[in-house]
C-alpha positions as CSV (number, residue, x, y, z in Angstrom):
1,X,-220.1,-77.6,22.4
2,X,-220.5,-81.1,21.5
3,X,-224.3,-81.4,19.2
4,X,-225.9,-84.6,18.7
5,X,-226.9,-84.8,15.1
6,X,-228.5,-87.5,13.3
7,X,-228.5,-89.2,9.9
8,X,-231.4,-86.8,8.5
9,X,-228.6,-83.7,9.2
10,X,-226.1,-85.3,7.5
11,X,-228.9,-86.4,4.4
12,X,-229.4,-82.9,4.2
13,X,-225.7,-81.2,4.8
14,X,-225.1,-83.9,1.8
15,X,-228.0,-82.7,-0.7
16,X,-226.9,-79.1,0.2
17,X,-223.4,-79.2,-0.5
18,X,-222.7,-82.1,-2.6
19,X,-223.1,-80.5,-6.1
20,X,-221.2,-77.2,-5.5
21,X,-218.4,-79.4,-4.3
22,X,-218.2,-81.5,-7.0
23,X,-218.3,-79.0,-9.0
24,X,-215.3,-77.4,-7.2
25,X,-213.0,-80.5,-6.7
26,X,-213.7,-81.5,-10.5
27,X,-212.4,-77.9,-10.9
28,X,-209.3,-78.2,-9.4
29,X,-208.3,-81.8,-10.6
30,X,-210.7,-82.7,-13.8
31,X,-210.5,-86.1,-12.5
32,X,-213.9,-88.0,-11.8
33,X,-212.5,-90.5,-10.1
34,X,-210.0,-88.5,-7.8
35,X,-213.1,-86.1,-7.7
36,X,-215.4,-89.0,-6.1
37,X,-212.7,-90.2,-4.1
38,X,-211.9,-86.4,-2.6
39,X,-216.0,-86.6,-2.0
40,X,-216.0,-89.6,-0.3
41,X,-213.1,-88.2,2.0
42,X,-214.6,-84.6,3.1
43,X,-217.8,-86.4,3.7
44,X,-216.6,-88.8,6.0
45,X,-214.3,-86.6,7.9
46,X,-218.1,-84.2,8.3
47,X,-219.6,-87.6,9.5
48,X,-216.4,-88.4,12.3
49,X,-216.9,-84.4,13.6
50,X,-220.5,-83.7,12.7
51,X,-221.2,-83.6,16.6
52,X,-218.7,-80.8,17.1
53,X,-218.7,-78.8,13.7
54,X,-220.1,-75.9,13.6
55,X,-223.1,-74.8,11.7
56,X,-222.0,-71.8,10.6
57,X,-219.1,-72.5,9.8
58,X,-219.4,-75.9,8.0
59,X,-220.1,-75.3,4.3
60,X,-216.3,-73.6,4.4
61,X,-215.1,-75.6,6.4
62,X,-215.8,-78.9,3.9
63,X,-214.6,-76.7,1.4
64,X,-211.0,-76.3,3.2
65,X,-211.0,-80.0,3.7
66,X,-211.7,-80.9,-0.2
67,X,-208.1,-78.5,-0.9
């Protein structure tokens, strides 16, 4: 089911998950710089999809991207 979502959903998915992910890559790597880079990556590939994601579904599935 394709969803048309705008800029102000992808503000918000951003704000809502951008710290506990950060957190989490930064975890794994203790790299800042491969850290933002890893952000910048999961982020964009939510941006490319964010028609066809899922809501329920999209908090993990960012987090299976970021691995």
């Amino acid at each position: 089911m394709n969803i048309v979502r705008s800029e102000e959903w992808f503000v918000q998915v951003f704000n809502n998950v951008y710290d506990p992910l950060r957190n989490y890559l930064y975890y794994l790597s203790g790299d800042s710089a491969w850290t933002d880079d890893a952000l910048q990556q999961v982020f964009l590939v939510v941006w490319e999809r964010r028609n066809i994601l899922e809501e329920e579904t999209l908090r993990p599935f960012m987090f299976k991207v970021a691995r």
